[in-house]
PADOGU-584022 format. One record per residue (C-alpha): x, y, z. Coordinates in steps of 0.1 Angstrom, whole numbers, plus 2048, in hexadecimal, padded with zeros to 3 digits. Each point is the difference from the previous one (the first is absolute). Example, Ala and Ser with C-alpha at 12.3 -4.5 7.8 and 13.67 -1.06 7.14 Angstrom:
residues 2
87B7D384E 80E8227F9 
***
This chain:
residues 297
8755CE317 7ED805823 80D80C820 7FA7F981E 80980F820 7FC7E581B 7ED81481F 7EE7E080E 7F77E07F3 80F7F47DE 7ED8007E0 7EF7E07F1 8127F27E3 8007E07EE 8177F07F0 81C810802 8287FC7FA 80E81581B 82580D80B 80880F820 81981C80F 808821805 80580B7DC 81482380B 8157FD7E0 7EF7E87EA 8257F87F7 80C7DE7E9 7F57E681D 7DF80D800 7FD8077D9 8067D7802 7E57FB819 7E68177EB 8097EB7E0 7F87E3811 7DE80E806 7F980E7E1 80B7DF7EB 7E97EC819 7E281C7F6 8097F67DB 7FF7DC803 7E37F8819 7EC823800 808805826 7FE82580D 82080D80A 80580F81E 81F810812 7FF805822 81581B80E 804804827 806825809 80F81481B 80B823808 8228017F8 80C8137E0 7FD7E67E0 8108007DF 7DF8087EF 7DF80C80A 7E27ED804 7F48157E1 8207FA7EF 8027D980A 7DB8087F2 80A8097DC 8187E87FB 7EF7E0808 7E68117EB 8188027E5 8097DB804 7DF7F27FD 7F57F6825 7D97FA806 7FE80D823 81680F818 7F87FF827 813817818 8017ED821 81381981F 8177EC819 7E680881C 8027EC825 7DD7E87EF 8197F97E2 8247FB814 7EA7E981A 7EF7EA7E7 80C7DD804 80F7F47DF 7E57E37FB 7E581A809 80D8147E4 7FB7E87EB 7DE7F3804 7F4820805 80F8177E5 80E7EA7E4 7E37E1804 7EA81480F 7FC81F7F1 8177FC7DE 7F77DD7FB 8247FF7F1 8087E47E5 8228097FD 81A811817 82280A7F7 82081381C 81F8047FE 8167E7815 806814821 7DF80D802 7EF7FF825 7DB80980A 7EC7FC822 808805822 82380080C 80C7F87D5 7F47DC807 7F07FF7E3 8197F17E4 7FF7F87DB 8027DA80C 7DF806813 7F080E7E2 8037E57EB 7F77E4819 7DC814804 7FD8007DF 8007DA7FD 7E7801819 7EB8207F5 8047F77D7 81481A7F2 8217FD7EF 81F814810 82180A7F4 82180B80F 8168167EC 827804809 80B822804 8098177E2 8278057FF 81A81B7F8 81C7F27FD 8077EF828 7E6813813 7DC7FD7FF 7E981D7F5 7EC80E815 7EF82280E 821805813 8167FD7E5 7EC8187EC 801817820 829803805 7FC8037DC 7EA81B800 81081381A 8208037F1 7F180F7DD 80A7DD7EC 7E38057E9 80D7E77E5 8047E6819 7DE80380D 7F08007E0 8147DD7FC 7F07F6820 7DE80D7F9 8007F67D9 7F68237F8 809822810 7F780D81E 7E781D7FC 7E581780F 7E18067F5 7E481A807 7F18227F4 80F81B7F3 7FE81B81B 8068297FD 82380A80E 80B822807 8048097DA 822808808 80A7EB7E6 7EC80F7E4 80A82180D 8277FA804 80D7E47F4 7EE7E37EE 7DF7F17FB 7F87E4818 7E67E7811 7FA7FE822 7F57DC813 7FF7FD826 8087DD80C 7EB7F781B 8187F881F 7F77DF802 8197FC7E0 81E7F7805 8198187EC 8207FF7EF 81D81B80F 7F98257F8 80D8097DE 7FC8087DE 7F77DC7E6 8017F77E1 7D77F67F9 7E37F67E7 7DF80C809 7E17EF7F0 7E08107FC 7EA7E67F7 80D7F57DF 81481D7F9 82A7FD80F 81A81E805 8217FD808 80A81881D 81380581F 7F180081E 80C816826 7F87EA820 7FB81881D 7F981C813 80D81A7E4 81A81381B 8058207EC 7DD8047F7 7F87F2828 7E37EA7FF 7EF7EB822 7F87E17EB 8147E87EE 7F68017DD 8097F17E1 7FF81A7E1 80C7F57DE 8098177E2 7F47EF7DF 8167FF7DF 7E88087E3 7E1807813 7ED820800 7DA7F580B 7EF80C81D 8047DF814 7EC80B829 7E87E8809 80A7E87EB 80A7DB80D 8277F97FB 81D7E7807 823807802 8167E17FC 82680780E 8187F77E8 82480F811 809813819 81181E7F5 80F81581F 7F580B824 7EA81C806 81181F809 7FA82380E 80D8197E8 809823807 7E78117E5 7E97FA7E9 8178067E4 8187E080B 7E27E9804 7F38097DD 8247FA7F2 8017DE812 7E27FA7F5 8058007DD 8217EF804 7E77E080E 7E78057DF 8257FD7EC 8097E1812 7DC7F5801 7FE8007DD 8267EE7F9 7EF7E1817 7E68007E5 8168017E0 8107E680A 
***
C-alpha cells in the first residue's frame, strides 16, 4: 500500500474509487465504506484510495496503526490529509474540482450519509453526487452502520472506550481494539521479580483504555500468545510514562525490537498501588489464573 503524508499539494492519481473521512477508528461504518472501494477496484480496476483528514487530538488508532490495518484490508493508497486553515477554508466545489477531479480524477466516490466537507460543512453528500453528474464519476451514499438504535461512530467507540467496555467496542469496531508497536526494554523488574513481560509505549496521541490490568493476544507477525496485559504507570514499581506491558502465557523468546500488537480482549481490574513487591506478585499470578480461565473457556 503507499502512504502519503499530505504537506502541500495532493498527489496525481487516475482513476480512482475514493472514500473520505476521518478514519480515527476505522469502525463498522467505515469497514462499509472501504468495501465499497475495494469491490469497485475488483470490478472496474480503479485504485482505491481512502482519504483520512487528521488533527491533533488523541485518535483511536495511530496513523501507523490506521496504516496497518488498511494495509491488511487491501487498500491501494492511503493519503493523510491534516485539517489545516487551506483545508477548513476550501469551498466545497473547490474541493472538488481540485482534489477529487483534479488531482484524483475520481471515477467513483463513496460517504457515509452525514458526511460534510469544505468551508463552514457546506459541502454535503447531496453535492457530491450532483458534481458527479456533471464531472463523470459515479457516487454513492451509504446509511449509517447501526447498533441496535444508535448510530456507530468514533464517539460511541470513545464512551465505550473510556469506561473499559472492550467487548462492546470490538462489536463496534468488528475486531478489537489494540496497540501496536515495538517491543521496548523495561526496567527488568519483571524478569528479576515477578514475571516475564513486553514492554510497548503508546505514543500519546493514542487514545487509551482506563489503567488496569487485561485480558490480551499479542501477535508477532504470524505467531499469537494469549496474555494479560497492565495499562499504566506501574505505581509500586513508579514509572513517568504510561506504558503497556503484557506477560505472555507459553512464550519464552527474546522478543526486544521486535514489531508487536496487542489486541484487548477484557478488562480484568483497576490498576493498583500495592504495599510490596510480594502482594503485586501474588496479584499478579492470581490475573495469569483468571487470564487463563477466559481462555479455556
Amino acid at each position: 500500500m503507499e502512504y502519503i503524508k499530505i504537506e502541500g499539494q495532493f498527489p496525481k492519481f487516475s482513476n480512482c474509487a475514493v472514500t473520505l473521512g476521518k478514519f480515527d477508528g476505522i469502525h463498522r461504518g467505515h469497514r462499509k465504506l472501504i468495501q465499497k472501494i475495494l469491490e469497485h477496484k475488483k470490478e472496474y480496476g480503479t485504485t482505491s484510495v481512502v482519504v483520512a483528514f487528521v488533527s491533533d487530538r488523541q485518535t483511536i488508532l495511530t496513523g501507523e496503526e490506521r496504516r496497518l490495518l488498511l494495509e491488511d484490508m487491501g487498500v491501494d493508497v492511503l493519503l493523510e490529509c491534516p485539517l489545516n486553515e487551506q483545508i477548513r477554508h476550501m469551498k466545497a466545489d473547490q474541493f472538488i474540482r481540485q482534489i477529487l477531479i483534479g488531482s484524483l480524477q475520481a471515477s467513483f466516490v463513496v460517504v457515509g450519509e452525514d458526511y460534510r466537507f469544505g468551508y463552514e460543512r457546506k459541502g454535503t453528500p447531496d453535492l457530491l453526487k450532483k458534481a458527479g453528474l456533471k464531472y463523470g464519476y459515479e457516487t454513492e451514499i451509504v446509511p449509517k452502520e447501526m447498533d441496535g438504535s444508535r448510530k456507530i461512530s468514533s464517539t460511541f467507540i470513545r464512551e465505550e472506550l473510556k469506561k473499559g467496555n472492550m467487548h462492546k467496542i470490538s462489536e463496534l469496531l468488528g475486531t478489537d481494539f489494540f496497540v501496536a508497536g515495538e517491543v521496548e526494554h523495561g526496567k527488568g523488574l519483571g524478569h528479576k521479580k515477578f514475571f516475564p513481560t513486553t514492554n510497548l509505549v503508546p505514543p500519546k496521541q493514542k487514545l487509551m483504555p482506563p489503567n488496569g490490568v487485561y485480558v490480551t493476544v499479542s501477535k508477532f507477525g504470524d505467531t499469537e500468545y494469549q496474555g494479560i496485559t497492565n495499562v499504566g504507570y506501574k505505581p509500586t514499581v513508579g514509572e513517568d510514562f504510561l506504558g503497556v506491558e503484557t506477560y505472555l502465557f507459553d512464550c519464552d523468546e527474546d522478543l526486544y525490537g521486535k514489531d508487536c500488537i496487542v489486541f484487548f480482549r477484557k478488562f480484568q481490574r483497576p490498576e493498583h498501588k500495592f504495599a510490596s513487591f510480594e502482594a503485586l506478585k501474588a496479584q499478579i499470578a492470581r490475573d495469569i489464573e483468571a487470564g487463563h480461565a477466559f481462555f479455556e473457556k
